[in-house]
C-alpha positions as CSV (number, residue, x, y, z in Angstrom):
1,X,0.0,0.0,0.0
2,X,1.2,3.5,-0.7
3,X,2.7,5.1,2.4
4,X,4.9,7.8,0.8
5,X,4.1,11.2,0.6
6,X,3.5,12.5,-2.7
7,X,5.9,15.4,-3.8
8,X,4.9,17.8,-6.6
9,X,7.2,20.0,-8.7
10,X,6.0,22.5,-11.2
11,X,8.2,21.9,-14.7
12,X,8.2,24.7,-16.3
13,X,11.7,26.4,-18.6
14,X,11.9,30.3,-19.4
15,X,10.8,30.0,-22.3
16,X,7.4,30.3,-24.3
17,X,7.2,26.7,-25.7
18,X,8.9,24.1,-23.3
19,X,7.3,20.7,-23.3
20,X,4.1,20.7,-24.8
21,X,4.9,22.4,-28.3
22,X,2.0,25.0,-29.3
23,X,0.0,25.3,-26.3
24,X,1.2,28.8,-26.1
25,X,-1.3,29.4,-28.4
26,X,-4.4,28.4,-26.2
27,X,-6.0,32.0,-25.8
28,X,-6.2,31.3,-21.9
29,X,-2.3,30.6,-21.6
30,X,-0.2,33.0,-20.0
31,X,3.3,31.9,-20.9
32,X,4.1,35.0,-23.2
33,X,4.8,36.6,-21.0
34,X,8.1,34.5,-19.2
35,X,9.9,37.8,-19.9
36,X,7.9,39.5,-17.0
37,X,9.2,39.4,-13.5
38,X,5.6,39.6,-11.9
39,X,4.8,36.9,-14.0
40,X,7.4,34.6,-12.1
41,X,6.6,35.7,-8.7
42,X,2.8,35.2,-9.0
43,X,3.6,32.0,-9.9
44,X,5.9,31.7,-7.3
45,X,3.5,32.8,-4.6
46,X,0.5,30.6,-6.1
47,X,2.8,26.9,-6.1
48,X,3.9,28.2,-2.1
49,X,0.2,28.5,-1.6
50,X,-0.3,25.1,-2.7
51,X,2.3,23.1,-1.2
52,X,4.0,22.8,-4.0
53,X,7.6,21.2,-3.3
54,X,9.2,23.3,-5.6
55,X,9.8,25.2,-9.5
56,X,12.0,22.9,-11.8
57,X,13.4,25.1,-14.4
58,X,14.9,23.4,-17.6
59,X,17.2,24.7,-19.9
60,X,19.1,24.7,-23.4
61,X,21.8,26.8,-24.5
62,X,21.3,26.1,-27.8
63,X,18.8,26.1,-30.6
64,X,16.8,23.0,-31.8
65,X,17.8,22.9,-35.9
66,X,18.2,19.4,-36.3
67,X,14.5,19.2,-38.0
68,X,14.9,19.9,-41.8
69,X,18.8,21.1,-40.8
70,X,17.3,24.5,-39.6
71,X,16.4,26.6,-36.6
72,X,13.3,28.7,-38.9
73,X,10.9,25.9,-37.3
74,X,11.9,26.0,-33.9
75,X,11.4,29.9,-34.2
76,X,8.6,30.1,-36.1
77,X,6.7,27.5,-33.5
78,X,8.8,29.2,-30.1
79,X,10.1,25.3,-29.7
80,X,12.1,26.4,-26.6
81,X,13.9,29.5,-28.2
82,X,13.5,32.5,-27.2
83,X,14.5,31.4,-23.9
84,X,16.1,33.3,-20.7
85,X,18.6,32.2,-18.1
86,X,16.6,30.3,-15.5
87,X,18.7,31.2,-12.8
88,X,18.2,35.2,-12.4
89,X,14.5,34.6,-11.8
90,X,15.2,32.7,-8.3
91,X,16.3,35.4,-6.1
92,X,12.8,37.2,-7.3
93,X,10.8,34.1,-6.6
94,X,12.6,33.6,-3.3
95,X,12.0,36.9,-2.0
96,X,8.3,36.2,-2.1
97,X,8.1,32.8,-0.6
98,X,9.5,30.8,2.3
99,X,9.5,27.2,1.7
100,X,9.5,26.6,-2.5
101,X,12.6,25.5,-3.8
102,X,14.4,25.9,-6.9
103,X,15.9,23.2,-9.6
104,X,18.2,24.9,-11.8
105,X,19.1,23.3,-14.8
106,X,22.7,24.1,-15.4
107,X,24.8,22.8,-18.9
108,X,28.6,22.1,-17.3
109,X,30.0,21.5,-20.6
110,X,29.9,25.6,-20.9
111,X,30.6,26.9,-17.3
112,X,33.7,27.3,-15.7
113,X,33.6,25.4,-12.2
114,X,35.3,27.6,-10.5
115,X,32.8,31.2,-11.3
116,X,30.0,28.1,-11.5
117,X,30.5,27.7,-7.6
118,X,29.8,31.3,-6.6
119,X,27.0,31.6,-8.8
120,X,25.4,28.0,-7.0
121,X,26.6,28.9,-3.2
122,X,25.2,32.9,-3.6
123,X,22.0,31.8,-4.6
124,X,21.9,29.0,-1.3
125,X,22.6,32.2,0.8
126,X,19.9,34.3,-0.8
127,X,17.7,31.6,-0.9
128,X,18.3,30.5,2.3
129,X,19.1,26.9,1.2
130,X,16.5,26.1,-1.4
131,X,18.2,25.4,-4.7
132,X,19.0,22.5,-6.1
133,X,21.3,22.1,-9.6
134,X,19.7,19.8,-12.4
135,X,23.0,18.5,-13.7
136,X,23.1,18.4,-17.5
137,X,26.1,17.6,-20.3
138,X,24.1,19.2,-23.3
139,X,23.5,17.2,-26.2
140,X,23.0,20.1,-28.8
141,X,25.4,21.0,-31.8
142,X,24.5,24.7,-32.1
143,X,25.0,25.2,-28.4
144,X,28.6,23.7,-29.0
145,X,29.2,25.9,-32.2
146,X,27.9,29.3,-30.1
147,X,30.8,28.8,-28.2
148,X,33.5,27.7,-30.2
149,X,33.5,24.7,-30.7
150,X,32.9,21.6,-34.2
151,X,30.4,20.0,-32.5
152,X,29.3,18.6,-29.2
153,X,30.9,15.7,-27.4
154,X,30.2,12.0,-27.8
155,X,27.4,11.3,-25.4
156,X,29.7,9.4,-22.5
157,X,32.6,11.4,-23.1
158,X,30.3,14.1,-22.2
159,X,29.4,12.3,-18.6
160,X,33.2,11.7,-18.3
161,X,34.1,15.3,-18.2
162,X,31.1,15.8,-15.8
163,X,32.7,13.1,-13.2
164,X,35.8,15.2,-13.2
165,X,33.6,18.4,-13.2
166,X,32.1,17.2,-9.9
167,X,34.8,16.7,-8.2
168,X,36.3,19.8,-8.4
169,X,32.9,21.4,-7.2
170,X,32.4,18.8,-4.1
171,X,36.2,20.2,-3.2
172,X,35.1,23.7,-4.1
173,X,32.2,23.9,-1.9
174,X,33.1,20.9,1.0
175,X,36.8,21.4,0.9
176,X,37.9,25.0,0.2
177,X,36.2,26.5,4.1
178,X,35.8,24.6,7.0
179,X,32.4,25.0,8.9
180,X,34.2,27.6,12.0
181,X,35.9,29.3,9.3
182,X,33.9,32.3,9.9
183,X,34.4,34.0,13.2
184,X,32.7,36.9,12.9
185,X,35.1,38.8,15.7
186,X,34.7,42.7,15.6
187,X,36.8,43.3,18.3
188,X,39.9,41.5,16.4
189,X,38.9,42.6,13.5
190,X,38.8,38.8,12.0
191,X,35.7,37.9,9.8
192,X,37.6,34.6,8.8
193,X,40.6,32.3,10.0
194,X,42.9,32.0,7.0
195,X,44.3,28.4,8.4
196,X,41.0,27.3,8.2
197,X,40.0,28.1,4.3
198,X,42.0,25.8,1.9
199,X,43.3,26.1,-2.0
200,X,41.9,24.0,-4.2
201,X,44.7,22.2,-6.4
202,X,43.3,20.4,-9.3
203,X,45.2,19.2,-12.2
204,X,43.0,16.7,-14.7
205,X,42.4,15.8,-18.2
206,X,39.9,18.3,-18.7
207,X,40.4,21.1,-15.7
208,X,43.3,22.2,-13.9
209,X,42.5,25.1,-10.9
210,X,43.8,26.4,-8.1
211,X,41.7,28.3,-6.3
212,X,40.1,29.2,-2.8
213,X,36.5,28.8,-3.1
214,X,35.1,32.7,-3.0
215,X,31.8,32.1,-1.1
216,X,32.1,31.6,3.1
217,X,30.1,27.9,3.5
218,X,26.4,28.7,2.4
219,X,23.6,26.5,4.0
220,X,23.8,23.5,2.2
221,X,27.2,23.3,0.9
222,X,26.6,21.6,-2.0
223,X,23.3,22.5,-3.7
224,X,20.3,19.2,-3.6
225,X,22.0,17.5,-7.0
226,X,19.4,16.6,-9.6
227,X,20.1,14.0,-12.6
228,X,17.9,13.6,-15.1
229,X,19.5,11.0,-17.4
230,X,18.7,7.3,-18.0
231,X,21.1,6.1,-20.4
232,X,23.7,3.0,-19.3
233,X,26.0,5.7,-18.6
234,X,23.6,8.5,-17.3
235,X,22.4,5.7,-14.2
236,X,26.1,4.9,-13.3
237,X,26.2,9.3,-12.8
238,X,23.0,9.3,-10.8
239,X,24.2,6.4,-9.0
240,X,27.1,8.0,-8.3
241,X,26.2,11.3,-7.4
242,X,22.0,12.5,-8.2
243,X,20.3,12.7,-4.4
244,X,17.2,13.3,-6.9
245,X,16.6,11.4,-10.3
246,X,14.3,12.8,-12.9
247,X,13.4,10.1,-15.2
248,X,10.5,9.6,-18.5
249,X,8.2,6.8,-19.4
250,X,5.6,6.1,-21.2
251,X,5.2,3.2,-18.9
252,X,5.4,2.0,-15.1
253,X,6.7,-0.9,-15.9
254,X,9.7,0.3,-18.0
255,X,10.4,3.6,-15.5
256,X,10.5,0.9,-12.6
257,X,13.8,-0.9,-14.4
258,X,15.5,2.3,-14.5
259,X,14.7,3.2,-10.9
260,X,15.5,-0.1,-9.3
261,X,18.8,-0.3,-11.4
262,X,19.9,2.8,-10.1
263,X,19.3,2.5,-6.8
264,X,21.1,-0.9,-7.7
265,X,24.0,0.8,-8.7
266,X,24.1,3.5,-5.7
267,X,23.8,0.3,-3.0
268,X,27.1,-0.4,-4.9
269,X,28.4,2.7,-4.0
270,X,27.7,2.2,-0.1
271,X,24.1,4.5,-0.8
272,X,21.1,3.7,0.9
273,X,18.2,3.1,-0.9
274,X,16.3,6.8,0.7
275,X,19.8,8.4,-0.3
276,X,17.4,9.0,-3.7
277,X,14.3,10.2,-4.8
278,X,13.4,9.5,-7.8
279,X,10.6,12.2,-9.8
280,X,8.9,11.3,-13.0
281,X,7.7,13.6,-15.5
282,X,3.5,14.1,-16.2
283,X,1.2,15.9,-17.5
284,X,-2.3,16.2,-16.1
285,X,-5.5,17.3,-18.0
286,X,-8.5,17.7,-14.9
287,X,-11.4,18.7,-14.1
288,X,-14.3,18.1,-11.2
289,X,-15.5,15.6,-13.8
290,X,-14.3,13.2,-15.9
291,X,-16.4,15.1,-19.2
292,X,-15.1,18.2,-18.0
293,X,-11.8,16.9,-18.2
294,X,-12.1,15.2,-21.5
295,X,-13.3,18.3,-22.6
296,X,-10.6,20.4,-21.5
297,X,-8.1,18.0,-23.2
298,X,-9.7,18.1,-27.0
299,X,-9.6,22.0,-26.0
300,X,-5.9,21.8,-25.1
301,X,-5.4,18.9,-28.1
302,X,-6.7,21.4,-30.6
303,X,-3.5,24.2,-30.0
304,X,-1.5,21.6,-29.9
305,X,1.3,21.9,-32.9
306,X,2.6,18.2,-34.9
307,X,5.5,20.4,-36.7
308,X,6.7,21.8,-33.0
309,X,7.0,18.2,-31.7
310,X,8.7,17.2,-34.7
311,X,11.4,19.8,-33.7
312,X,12.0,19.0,-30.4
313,X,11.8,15.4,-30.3
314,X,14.1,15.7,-33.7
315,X,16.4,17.7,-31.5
316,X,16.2,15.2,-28.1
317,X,15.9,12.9,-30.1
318,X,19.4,13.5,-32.4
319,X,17.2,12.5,-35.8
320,X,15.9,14.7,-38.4
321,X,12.4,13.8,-38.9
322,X,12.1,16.2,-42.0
323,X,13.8,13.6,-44.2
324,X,10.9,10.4,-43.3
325,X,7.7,9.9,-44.7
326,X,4.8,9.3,-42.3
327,X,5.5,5.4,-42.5
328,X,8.7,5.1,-43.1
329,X,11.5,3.0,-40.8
330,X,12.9,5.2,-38.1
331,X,17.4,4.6,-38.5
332,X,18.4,6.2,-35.0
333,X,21.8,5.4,-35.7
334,X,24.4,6.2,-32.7
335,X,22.6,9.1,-32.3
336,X,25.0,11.9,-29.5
337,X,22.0,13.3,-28.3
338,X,19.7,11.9,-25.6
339,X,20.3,7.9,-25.7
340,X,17.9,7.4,-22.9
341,X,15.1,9.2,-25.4
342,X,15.8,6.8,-28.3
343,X,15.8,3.8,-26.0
344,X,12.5,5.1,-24.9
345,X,10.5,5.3,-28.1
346,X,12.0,1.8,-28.9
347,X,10.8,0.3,-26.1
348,X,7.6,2.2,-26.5
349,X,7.0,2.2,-30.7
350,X,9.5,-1.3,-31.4
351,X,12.8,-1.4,-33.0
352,X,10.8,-0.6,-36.5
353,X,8.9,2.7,-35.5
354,X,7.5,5.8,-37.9
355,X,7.2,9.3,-37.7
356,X,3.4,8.3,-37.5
357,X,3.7,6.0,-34.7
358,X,6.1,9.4,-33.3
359,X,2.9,11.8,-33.7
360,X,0.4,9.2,-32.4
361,X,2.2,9.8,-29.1
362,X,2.4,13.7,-29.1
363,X,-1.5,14.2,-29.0
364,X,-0.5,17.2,-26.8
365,X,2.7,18.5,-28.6
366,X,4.8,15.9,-26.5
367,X,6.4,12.6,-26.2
368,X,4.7,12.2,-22.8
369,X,1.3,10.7,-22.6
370,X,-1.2,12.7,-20.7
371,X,-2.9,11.8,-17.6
372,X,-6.8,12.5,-18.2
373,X,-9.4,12.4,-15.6
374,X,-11.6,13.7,-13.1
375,X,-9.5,14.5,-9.8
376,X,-10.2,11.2,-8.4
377,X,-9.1,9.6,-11.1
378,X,-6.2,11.6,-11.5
379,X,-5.2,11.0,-8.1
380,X,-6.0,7.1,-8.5
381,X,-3.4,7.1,-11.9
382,X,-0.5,9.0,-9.2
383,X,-1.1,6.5,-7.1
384,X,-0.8,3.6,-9.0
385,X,2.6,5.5,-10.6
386,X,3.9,5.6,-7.3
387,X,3.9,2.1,-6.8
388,X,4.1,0.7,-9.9
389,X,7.5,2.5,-10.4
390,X,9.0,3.2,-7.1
391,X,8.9,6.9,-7.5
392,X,8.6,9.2,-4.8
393,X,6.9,12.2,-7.1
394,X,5.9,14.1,-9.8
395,X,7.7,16.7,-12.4
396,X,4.3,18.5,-13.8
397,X,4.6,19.9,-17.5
398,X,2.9,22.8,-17.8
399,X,0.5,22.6,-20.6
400,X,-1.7,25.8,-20.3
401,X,-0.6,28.4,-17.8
402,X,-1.9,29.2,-15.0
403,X,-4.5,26.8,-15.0
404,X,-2.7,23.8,-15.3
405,X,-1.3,24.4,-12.1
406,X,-4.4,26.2,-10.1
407,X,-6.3,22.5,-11.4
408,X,-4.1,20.4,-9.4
409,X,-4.2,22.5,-6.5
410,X,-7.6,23.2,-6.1
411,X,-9.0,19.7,-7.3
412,X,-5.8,17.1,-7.2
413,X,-4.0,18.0,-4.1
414,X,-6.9,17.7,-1.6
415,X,-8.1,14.4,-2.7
416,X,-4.1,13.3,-1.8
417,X,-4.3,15.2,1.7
418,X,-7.4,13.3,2.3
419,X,-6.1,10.1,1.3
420,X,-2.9,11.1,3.4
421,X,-0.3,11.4,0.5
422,X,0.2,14.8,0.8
423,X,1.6,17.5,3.1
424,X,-1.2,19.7,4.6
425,X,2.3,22.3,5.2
426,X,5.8,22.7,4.7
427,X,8.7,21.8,7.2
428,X,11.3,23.8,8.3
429,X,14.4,24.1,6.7
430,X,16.7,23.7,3.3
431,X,15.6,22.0,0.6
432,X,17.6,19.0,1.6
433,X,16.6,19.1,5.6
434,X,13.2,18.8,3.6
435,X,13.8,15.6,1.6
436,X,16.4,14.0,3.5
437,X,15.8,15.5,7.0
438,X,19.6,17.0,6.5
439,X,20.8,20.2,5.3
440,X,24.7,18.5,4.5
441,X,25.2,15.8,1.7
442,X,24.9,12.5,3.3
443,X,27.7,10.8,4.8
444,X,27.4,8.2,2.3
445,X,27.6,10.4,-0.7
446,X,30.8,10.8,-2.4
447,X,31.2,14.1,-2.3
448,X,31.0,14.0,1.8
449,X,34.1,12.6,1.5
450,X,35.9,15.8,0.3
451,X,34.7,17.3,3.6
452,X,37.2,19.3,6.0
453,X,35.7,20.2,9.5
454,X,32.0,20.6,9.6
């Protein structure tokens, strides 16, 4: 029987068009305006008031041109570009809330650890210990060429570089200042003790530093670390270093190998099996009835945009659906963008599947199948996720904002509390005190070893 409580994250990008490609033309949707502050801390304010767990922000730094070898698509349909830097709207959103948290998503393929750090530990401080980093490699070709370079990385060289990557940060942030280092003592005119703040020597295949870390120890040390890949390679990473996994599926069944092979993995690293929580993307369509609900979702189906999807999932997806007929075999190739995505639609479509079989999946502009009910039955289908997969929540796609959200906390969410799945308020604390009952990595997390002091 399901025991846990049910968290809830709003997924959401700074963008127009993140998940759901062409909803943003729904004349009730909102997300035009991602360019105004107010619009961020209304929404802010509204997920606090609803016990929301926290905001997940994704993130590209690139543009999606794979589809027909362009980017006019992807900027005609607003398939993720334009798009803002997620993590200048935090300190707004955290000024007007107490308990949300923030996961950034953050490309370390194209930020220098060292300036990376100070970014990461000055918004714990402001925040007061609710941010969490979404590690990500990047998987796009333009965001490679913006900066310099032929092309992007081989997809598990990529997660190499991020191994080394994260080690420099766990000595950067765990390392660098002990926990007294800060004194504080006016009268001796000390703020610090020098013998208790280290250099950082690295020298590595891909880095070399040596630095003191620049920000004093911030609440959590290390931000909550996120990991949302599911590839061979991407589970050995989470095993090795996610506290949170965020993982797709079209099915229980096939999210339910990833999670227990990870948490397979992480027991092999000494981790305990509540060292993780694992969230898995949805989307919910409800209403106080099941017709209403229906309704709602041919509404929503109708904005929905079959050229949009194309882009994206050609871009995720590393294949350029422009070049196939409707029925003609998928070649995926060794494709060096998201492996776990093309794994995915095999295991969902069969080694021989179509651009049709593709757009029979996106009904709402995505790969992800909607959930579509009354509350009740919305809440009976979260339920059933739970256990089926061994998940402990829920990233929501937006679909059309605000009311996506104000629907699942005015008609999901109290059906939960009165089942007792869900918090009727927020603990104290970080983000991690929150899910873990700790504000400090775990012990058994490798980066804890880097640790100096307290």
């Amino acid at each position: 029987m399901q025991t846990r409580e049910i968290r809830f994250n709003a997924f959401d990008m700074n963008t127009v068009g993140h998940i759901q490609q062409g909803l943003w033309t729904h004349p009730r949707d909102q997300s035009h305006r991602y360019a105004e502050l107010t619009y961020w801390t209304d929404y802010a304010k509204k997920l606090e008031a609803g016990l929301f767990d926290g905001i997940f922000l994704a993130d590209v730094v690139g543009v999606n041109n794979v589809y027909g070898g362009s980017s006019e698509a992807a900027i005609r349909g607003a398939v993720q570009v334009p798009v803002n830097d997620p993590m200048l709207l935090v300190p707004a959103m955290a000024a007007v809330t107490k308990h949300l948290s923030f996961g950034i998503t953050v490309n370390l393929t194209y930020e220098p650890p060292f300036l990376f750090a100070r970014r990461m530990s000055t918004l714990d401080h402001l925040t007061g210990g609710r941010i969490g980093w979404n590690i990500v490699t990047g998987y796009l070709d333009s965001a490679a060429k913006a900066i310099g370079l032929d092309a992007v990385a081989a997809h598990d060289d990529r997660y190499d570089l991020a191994d080394e990557y994260m080690e420099i940060m766990y000595r950067l942030w765990e390392e660098s200042w002990e926990g007294d280092a800060v004194v504080f003592d006016r009268a001796a005119g000390t703020y610090a003790d020098p013998q208790k703040v280290r250099t950082i020597h690295h020298r590595g295949k891909q880095y070399s530093l040596d630095a003191i870390h620049l920000c004093e120890p911030s609440p959590q040390r290390t931000p909550v670390l996120y990991q949302a890949g599911s590839s061979t390679r991407g589970r050995q990473f989470a095993a090795t270093h996610a506290e949170c996994v965020f993982v797709n599926g079209q099915k229980p069944q096939g999210v339910r190998s990833i999670v227990d092979d990870i948490r397979s993995r992480a027991a092999g690293f000494g981790r305990a099996p509540g060292d993780l929580k694992v969230f898995v993307g949805a989307t919910i369509v409800t209403g106080r009835t099941e017709k209403e609900a229906q309704e709602k979702f041919e509404d929503y189906r109708r904005h929905a945009s079959s050229e949009a999807a194309l882009v994206h999932a050609s871009a995720s997806l590393g294949i350029d659906f422009a070049k196939y007929d409707m029925d003609e075999p998928i070649e995926t190739g060794k494709s060096t963008a998201i492996v776990s995505n093309v794994e995915a639609m095999t295991r969902t479509a069969g080694p021989q599947w179509t651009k049709r079989k593709l757009l029979e999946q996106m009904v709402l502009g995505s790969r992800q199948a909607p959930i579509v009910g009354s509350a009740e039955q919305v809440a009976d289908a979260l339920v059933d996720w739970m256990s089926a997969a061994d998940v402990d929540g829920f990233n929501l796609s937006r679909t059309v904002v605000p009311e996506c959200f104000d629907d699942v906390i005015e008609l999901v969410i109290p059906i939960l509390q009165e089942r007792g799945l869900y918090k009727t308020g927020y603990s104290d604390g970080t983000l991690r005190d929150k899910l873990f009952g700790t504000p400090r990595l775990s012990d058994r997390h490798v980066g804890a070893g880097y640790r100096m002091g307290q």
